[in-house]
N, C-alpha and C positions, 0 to 999 in steps of 0.2 A: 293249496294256498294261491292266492289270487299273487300276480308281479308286486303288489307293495308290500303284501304281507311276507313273501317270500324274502324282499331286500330286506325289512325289518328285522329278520330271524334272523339274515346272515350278519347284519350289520349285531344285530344282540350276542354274536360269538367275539366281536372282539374283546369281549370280558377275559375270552381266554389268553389275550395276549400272542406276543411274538414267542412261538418256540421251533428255537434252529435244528433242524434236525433230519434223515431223509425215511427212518424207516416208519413213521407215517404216512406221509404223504405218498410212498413206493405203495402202502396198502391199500390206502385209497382210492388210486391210480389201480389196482390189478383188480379190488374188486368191484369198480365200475367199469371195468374194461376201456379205462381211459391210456391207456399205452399206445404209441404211432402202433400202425399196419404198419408191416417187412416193408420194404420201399419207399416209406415215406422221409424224405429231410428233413433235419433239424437240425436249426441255428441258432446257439444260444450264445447271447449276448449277456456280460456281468462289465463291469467299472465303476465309476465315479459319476463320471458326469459322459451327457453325449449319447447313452445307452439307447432311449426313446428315439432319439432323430435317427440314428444309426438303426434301427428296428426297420424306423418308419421307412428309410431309405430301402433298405432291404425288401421291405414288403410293397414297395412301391415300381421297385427293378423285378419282380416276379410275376406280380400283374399286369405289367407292361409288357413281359413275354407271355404269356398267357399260361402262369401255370396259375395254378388255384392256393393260396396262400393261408393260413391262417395268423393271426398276431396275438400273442397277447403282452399288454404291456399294465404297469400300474407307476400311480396310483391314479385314477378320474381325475376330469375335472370337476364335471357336472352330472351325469351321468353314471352310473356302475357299468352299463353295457360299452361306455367304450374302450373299456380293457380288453374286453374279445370282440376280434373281429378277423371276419371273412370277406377277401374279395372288397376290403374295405368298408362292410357295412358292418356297423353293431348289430351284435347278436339280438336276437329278438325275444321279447316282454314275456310272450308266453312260452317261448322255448328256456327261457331264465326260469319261469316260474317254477315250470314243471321238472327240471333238473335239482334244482335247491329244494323242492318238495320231496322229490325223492332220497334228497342224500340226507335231508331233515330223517326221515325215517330208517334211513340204513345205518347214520352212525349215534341213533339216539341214545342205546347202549353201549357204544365204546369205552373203555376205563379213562381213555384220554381224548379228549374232545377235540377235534382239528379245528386247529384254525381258519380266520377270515380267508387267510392267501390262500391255505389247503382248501378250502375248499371251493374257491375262485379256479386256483388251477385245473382242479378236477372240473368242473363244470366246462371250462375252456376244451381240456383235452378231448371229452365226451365230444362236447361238438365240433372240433376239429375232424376226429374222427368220421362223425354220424355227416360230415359234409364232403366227405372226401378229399382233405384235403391233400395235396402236392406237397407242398413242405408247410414245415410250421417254423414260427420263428418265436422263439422266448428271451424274454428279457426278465432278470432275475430281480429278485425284491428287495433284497438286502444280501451285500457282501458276496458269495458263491458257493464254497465247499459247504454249506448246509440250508442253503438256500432250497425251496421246497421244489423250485424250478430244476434242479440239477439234479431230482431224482426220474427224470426226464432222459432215454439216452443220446445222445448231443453226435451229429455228425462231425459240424462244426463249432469247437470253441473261440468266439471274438471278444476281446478284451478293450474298451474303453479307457480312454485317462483312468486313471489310478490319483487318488488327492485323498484328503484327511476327512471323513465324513464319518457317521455312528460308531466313534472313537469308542463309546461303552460297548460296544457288539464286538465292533473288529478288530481292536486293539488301537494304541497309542503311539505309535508307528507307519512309516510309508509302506516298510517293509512287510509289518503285521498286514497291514489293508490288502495288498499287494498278492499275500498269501492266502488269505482268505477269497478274495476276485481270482485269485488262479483254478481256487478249488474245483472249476467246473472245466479245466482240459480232460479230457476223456482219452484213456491210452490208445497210444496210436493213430490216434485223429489228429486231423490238424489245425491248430492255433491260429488266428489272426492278430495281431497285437495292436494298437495306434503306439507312437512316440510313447515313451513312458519318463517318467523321471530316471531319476540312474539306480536310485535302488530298488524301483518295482522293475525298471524293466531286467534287474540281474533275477530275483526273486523269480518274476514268470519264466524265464528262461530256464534257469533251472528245475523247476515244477515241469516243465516241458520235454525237456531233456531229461530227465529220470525216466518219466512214463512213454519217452521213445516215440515221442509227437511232437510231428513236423511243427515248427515253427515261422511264421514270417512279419515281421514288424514292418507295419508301412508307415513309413517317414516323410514320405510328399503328401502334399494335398493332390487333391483330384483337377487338375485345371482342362480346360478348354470347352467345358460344359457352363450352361444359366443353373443356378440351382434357386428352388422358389424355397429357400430358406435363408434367413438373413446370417452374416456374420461369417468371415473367413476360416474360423471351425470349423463349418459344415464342411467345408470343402474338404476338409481334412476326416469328417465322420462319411462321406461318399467314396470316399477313396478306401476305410475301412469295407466298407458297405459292398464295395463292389468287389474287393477280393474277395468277399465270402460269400456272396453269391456266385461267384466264378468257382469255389472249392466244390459248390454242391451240383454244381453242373447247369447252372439253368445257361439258355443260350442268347446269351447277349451278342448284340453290337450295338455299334453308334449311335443308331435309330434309337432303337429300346433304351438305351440308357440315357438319352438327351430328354427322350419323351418321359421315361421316370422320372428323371431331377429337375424335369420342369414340372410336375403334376405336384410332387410332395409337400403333401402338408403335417404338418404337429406343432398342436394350438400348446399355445404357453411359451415360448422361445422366438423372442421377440416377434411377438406377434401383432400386425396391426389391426386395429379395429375399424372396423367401415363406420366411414360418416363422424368420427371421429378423432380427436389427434390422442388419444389413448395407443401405449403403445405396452404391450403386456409380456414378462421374462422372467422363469421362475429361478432366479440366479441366488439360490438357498446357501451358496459354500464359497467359498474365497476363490478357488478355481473356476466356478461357472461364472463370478463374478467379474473376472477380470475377462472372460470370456465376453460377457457382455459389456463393459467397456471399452474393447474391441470393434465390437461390433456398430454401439453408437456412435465412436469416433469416422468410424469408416461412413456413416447414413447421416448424421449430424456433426460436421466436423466443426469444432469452436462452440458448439451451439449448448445451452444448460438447459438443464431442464426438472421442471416439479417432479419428485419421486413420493410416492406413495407406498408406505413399508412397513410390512408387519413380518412379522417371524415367532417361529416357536424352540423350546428348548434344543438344546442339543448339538445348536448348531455354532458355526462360530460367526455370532452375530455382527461380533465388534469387529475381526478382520471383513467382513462385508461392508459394513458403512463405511469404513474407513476407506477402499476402494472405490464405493460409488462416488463418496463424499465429492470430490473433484467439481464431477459435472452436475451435480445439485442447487440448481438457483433457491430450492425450499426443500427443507422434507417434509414430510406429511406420515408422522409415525401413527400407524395404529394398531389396535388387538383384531384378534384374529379370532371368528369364530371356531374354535377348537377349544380341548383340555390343558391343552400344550402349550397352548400359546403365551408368548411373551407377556409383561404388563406392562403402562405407560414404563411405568420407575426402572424398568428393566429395558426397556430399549433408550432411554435419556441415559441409564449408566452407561450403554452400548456405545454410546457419539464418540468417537474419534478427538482428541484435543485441535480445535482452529474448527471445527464443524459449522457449514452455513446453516443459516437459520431454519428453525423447524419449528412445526407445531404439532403439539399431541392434541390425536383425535380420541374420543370413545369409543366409535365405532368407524366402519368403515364408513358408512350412507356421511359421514361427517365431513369427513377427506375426501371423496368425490363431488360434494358442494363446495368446498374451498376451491377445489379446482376447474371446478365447468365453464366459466366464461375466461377463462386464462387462452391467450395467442400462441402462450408458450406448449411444447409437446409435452405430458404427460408420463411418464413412465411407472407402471406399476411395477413393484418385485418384491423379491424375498421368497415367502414361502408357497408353497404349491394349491395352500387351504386358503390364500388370500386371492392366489390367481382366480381359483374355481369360484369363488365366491363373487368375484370381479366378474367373471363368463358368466356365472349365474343369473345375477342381477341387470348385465347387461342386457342378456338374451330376454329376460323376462320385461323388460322397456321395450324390447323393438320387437317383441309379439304381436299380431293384429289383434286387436282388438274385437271382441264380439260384440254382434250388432243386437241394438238393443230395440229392433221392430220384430 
């Protein structure tokens, strides 16, 4: 299969859907010989919110000392290849091609057909692997104990905030979510925690303490460093970041670690655009939400600003606007190109009662001509299919142009 025929086949498995589970994906993993080599690290990261940056940050303090890294994170924005990457670079077109060509043929006869993420993963490991890589660093997809990533075996387990998020997956509870995100401490290995609420963080604790793995919850943010990611979370996800890079042994100091947290990037959180006052944060859940009002108060203090907002099921829409709602001089509701996505009727039920004024868009290209010649700054957010589509569309404007001699 040629790279787009290949992405079309994988994207045509998610007919199969989300299934939680590990003794798939453990098969698929042994018989592509996608399993680390003896010596190789692994840190796998599960939570709520913060997972990505906390990845990013990790793989950004590994390259900085010079081991050789691989990442995988989901979901894209733009691209499929930048889920895996080495050394910072997405994986490559023809090395995608011919990996999903192959596993097209190996699991065409399976009784149960792997899914999107199984077989994203496997394809990751494979070339983690085939690159030699030093350590790898996973971030999970949904929840933990059946997360496809945790059939993976984990040196170090790092736990993310914990908040209410695929409440039909993981339950209806901090404690259920809490339980589920734990599922990936590995016995005897040792835990990183961030702050937690008070009943996730008893839930991890004890998850931890049964299976007789060390524990340590970091409580402070990381200070006396620049970090090139906005918002005083991070400070608090590099402080994560850097304990567990410290567990697996890479060798840090001062150097290395100012030169990492100044280098790190991950598009989507609060992210600015060049040439631009578009300012773009996939603040999908009440937690990352307030995170990000945070963050604007601290970069624009007093200041309002036009939001641009779509979202899809599942999520909790309405405690979201209701927190951005404050600093919104307009909203700008629109749909999302997805299956999921919200409808106008469905995000106007979502408005917060006193909600400043908005307009419903049809599409997106609608809501970014409302907004183009405004002094004001910009804020896109909500869901993750609106950011990518926002990256998309911008990226494809400020392409050069082909000459037409």
């Amino acid at each position: 299969m040629t790279y787009q025929e290949s992405i079309d086949w994988l994207f045509s498995t998610q007919q199969f859907g989300i299934k939680l589970g590990l003794d798939q994906p453990r098969r698929l993993l042994r018989e592509t010989l996608g399993f680390p080599k003896a010596g190789v690290k692994v840190i796998h990261v599960a939570g709520t919110n913060g997972k990505g940056s906390t990845c990013a940050i990790i793989d950004a303090l590994a390259r900085s000392c010079g081991t050789k890294s691989g990442l995988f994170t989901s979901p894209h924005l733009i691209d499929y290849r930048e889920r895996i990457k080495v050394g910072g670079a997405d994986i490559p077109e023809d090395t995608t091609a011919l990996y999903l060509t192959q596993l097209r043929e190996h699991v065409a006869e399976w009784e149960h057909h792997p899914t999107f993420f199984e077989l994203t993963l496997a394809v990751a490991m494979r070339y983690f692997r085939e690159q030699n890589c030093e350590l790898i660093v996973l971030e999970t997809g949904m929840g933990g104990r059946l997360d496809a990533t945790t059939a993976v075996p984990a040196d170090v387990a790092v736990i993310t905030p914990v908040a209410m998020d695929h409440s039909q997956w993981l339950g209806d509870t901090i404690d259920k979510v809490a339980l589920e995100k734990a599922g990936i401490i590995v016995p005897k290995k040792p835990v990183i925690s961030s702050r937690q609420d008070p009943a996730a963080w008893q839930v991890i604790e004890q998850e931890a303490n049964e299976l007789r793995s060390p524990i340590e919850f970091i409580t402070d943010p990381l200070q006396g460093y620049s970090i090139n990611l906005a918002g005083p979370h991070q400070q608090e996800n590099a402080a994560l970041a850097l304990a567990a890079a410290d567990k697996v042994g890479l060798p840090l100091n001062s150097d290395i670690v100012r030169q990492a947290l100044a280098s790190v990037t991950w598009a989507g959180r609060f992210e600015f655009i060049a040439n631009s006052n578009i300012i773009l944060d996939a603040a999908h859940n009440p937690h990352a939400a307030e995170a990000l009002i945070e963050t604007w108060n601290q970069k624009f203090p007093g200041q309002k600003t036009h939001i641009i907002f779509g979202a899809v099921e599942g999520k909790s829409t309405d405690k979201v606007l209701a927190i951005l709602a404050p600093i919104a001089q307009h909203l700008h509701l629109t749909t999302i190109n997805s299956p999921r996505s919200l409808t106008g009727e469905q995000l106007i039920e979502s408005l917060p009662e006193g909600a400043p004024a908005y307009t419903l868009h049809n599409h997106l290209d609608q809501a970014l001509a409302a907004v183009q010649d405004s002094d004001t700054p910009t804020l896109i957010t909500g869901s993750l299919f609106l950011i990518g589509q926002v990256k998309a569309k911008l990226s494809a404007q400020s392409a050069p142009k082909a000459s037409s001699q």
